[in-house]
C-alpha positions as CSV (number, residue, x, y, z in Angstrom):
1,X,0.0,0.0,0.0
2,X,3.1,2.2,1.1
3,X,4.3,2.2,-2.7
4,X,1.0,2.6,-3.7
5,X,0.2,5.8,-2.3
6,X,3.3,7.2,-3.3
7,X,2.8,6.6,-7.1
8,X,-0.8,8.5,-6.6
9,X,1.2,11.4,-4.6
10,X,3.7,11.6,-7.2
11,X,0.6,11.6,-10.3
12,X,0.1,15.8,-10.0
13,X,3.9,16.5,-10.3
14,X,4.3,14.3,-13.5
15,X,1.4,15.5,-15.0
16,X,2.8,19.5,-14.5
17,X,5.8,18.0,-15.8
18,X,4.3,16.9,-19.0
19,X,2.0,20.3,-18.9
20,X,5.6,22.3,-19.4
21,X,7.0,20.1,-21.8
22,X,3.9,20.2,-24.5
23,X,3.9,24.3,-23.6
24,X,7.3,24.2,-24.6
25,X,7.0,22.0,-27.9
26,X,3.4,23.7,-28.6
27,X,4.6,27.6,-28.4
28,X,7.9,27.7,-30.8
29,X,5.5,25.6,-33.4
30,X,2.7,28.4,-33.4
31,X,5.6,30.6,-33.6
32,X,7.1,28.6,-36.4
33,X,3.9,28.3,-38.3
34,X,3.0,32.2,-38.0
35,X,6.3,33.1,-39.3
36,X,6.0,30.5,-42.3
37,X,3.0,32.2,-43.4
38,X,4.6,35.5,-43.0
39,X,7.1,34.6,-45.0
40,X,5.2,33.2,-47.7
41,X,3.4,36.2,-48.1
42,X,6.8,38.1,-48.3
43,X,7.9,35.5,-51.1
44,X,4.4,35.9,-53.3
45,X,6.4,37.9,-56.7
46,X,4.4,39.7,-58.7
47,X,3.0,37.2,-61.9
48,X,4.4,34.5,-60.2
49,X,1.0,33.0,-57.9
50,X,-2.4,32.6,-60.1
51,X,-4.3,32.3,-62.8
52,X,-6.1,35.3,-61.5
53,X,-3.1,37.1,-61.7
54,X,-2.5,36.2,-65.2
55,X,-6.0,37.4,-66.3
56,X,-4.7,40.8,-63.8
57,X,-1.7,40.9,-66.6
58,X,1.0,40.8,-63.8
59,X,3.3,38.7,-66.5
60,X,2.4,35.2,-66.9
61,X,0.1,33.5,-69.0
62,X,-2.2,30.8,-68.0
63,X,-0.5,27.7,-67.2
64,X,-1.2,24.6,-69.0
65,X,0.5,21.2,-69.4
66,X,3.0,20.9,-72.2
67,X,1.2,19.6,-75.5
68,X,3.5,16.5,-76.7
69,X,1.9,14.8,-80.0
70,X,2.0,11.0,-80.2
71,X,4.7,10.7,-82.6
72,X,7.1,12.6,-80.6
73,X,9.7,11.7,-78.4
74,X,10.9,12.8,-75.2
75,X,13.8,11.5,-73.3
76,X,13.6,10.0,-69.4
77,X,15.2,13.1,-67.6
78,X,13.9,15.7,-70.2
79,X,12.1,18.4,-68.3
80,X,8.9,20.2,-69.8
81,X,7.4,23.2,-68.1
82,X,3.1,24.2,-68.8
83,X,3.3,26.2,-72.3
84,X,5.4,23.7,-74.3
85,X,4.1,22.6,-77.4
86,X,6.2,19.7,-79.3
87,X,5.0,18.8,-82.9
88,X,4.9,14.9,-84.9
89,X,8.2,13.4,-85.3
90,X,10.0,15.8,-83.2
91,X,12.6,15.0,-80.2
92,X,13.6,16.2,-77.3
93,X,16.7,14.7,-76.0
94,X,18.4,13.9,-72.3
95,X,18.2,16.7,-69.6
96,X,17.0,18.9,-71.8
97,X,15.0,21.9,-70.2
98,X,12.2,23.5,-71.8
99,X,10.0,26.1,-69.9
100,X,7.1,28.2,-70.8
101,X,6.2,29.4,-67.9
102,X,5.9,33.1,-68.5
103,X,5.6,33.1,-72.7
104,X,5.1,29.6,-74.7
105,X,7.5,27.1,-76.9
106,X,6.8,25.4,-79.9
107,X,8.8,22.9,-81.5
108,X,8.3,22.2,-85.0
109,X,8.0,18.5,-87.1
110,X,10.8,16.1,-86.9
111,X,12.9,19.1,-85.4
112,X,15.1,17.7,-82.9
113,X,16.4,19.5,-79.7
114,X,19.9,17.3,-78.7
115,X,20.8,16.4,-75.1
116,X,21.4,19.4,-72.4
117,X,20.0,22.2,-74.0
118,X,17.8,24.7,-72.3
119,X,15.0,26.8,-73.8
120,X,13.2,29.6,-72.3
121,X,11.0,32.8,-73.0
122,X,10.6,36.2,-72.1
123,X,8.3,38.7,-70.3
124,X,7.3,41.8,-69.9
125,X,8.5,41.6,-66.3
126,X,12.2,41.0,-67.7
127,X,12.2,44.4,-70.1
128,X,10.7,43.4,-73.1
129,X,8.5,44.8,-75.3
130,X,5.2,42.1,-74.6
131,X,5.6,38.7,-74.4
132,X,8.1,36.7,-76.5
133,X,8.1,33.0,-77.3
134,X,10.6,31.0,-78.3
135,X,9.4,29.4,-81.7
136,X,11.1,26.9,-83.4
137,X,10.1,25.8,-86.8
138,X,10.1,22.2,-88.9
139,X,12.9,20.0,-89.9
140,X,15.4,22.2,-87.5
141,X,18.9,20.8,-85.6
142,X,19.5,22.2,-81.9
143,X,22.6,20.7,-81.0
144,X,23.8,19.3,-77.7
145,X,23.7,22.1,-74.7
146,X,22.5,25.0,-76.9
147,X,21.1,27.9,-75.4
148,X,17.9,29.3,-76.6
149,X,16.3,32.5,-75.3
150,X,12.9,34.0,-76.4
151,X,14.0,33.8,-80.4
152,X,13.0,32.5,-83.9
153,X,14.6,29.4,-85.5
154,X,12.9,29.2,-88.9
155,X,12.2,25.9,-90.6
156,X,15.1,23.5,-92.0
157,X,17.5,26.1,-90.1
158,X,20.8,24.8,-87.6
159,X,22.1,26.0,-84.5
160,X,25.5,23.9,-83.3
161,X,26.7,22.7,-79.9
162,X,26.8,25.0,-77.3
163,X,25.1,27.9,-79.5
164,X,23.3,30.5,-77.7
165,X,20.4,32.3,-79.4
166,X,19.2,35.7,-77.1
167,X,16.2,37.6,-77.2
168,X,14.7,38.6,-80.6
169,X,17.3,36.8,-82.5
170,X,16.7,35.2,-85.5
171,X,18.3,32.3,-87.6
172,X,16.1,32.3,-90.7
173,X,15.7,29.2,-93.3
174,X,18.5,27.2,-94.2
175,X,21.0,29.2,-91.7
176,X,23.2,27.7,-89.5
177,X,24.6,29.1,-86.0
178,X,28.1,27.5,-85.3
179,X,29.1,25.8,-82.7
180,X,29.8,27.7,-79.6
181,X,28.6,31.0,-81.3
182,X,26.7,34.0,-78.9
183,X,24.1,35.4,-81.0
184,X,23.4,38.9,-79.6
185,X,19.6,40.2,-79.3
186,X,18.3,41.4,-82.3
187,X,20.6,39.7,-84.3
188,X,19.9,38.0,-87.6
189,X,21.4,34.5,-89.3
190,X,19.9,35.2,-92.5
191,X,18.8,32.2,-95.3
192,X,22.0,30.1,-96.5
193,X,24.2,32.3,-94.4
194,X,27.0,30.8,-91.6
195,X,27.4,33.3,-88.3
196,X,30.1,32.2,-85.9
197,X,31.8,33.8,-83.1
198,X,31.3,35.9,-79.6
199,X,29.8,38.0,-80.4
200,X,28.4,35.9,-83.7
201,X,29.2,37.6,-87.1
202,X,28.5,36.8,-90.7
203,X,31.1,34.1,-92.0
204,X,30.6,33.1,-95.6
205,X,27.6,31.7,-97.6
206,X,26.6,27.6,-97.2
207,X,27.3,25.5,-99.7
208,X,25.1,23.3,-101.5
209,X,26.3,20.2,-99.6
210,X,25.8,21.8,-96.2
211,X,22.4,22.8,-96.8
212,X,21.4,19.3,-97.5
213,X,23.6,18.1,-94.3
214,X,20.8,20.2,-92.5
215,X,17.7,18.2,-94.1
216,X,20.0,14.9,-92.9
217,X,20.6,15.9,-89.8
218,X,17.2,16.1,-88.9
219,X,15.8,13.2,-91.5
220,X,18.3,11.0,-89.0
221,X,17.3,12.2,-85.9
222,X,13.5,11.8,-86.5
223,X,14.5,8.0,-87.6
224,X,16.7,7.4,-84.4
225,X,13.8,9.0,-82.5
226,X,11.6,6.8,-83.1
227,X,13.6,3.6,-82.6
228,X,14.0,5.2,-79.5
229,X,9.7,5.7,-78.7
230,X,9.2,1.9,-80.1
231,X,12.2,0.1,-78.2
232,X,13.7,-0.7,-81.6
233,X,17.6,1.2,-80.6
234,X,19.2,-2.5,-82.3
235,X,17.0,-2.1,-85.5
236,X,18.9,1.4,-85.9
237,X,22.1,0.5,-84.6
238,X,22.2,-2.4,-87.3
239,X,21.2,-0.6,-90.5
């Protein structure tokens, strides 16, 4: 009985015990919590929240999920963000990055956009003069790690490794961006002409044989890309 009583004498001082410890976990959390939400407030940019924002014109458009035809093909790792539109017999390659969130993408028919490179678009919010998308047109070569910013690639047109196209540039029909190569805003590769350098300027005319190289380049990569979307990578390998 002795040890009994003692466990019920000893029942009000645990319990204030336990009273202090859940004050002590409970108060930091609310405090925790109250600053969270402060914070997120704080963090809410302008354009960046809502679709009611969008139709406020604060600099996004509404979001949507990227648009991927049947006959395309996009690699595991490839990453495509709301207004992305990707055309029949077109590829997009490993880690690539595509993202129209605050303007849309379009990638043309069996155009194909090669491992690592990243596309994106511009806004008002960023300087421009309205929105500008990034459009790229039919039959085109992006090669590996390219950089393409809020610009025109026409159809049948080729921009090499490492290439980076800024806002409002330009690379019309049958023109080819070498590799490595800074193409300035504004800037324009025009039809059959080669641009190379940092900043890129006008080289020399293409020749007959490199114009069809581009028509190859992109009649082979819409034939590996779809060995690649029906499991058939040995069929290709073997021809």
């Amino acid at each position: 009985y002795r040890c009994f009583w003692t466990m019920i004498s000893r029942l009000p001082a645990a319990a204030s015990t336990l009273a202090n410890i859940g004050r002590c976990i409970f108060a930091p959390s609310q405090r925790i919590i109250r600053r969270g939400r402060g914070w997120r407030q704080q963090c809410k940019a302008p354009g960046m929240a809502t679709t009611a924002d969008a139709a406020a014109g604060r600099g996004i458009i509404e979001m949507q999920a990227p648009q991927i035809d049947n006959d395309a093909y996009v690699a595991k790792g490839a990453i495509l963000v709301q207004n992305v539109k990707v055309s029949e017999g077109a590829s997009i390659w490993y880690n690539c990055v595509l993202r129209g969130d605050v303007a849309s993408i379009q990638i043309g028919k069996n155009t194909n956009i090669q491992d690592g490179t990243v596309i994106h678009v511009a806004s008002e919010q960023q300087g421009t003069k309205g929105k500008l998308n990034t459009i790229i047109g039919d039959g085109v070569t992006i090669g590996h790690m390219a950089l393409l910013h809020a610009c025109i690639i026409e159809d049948n047109a080729f921009v090499g490794m490492k290439a980076c196209v800024m806002d409002g540039a330009v690379v019309k029909t049958h023109g080819m961006l070498a590799a490595g190569a800074l193409l300035t805003p504004g800037k324009i590769v025009g039809t059959g002409e080669l641009w190379a350098g940092q900043p890129a300027k006008l080289m020399r005319k293409l020749t007959e044989k490199e114009i069809e190289n581009i028509y190859k380049s992109a009649q082979t990569y819409a034939k590996l890309a779809a060995c690649y979307r029906n499991n058939l990578l040995t069929e290709f390998s073997s021809n």
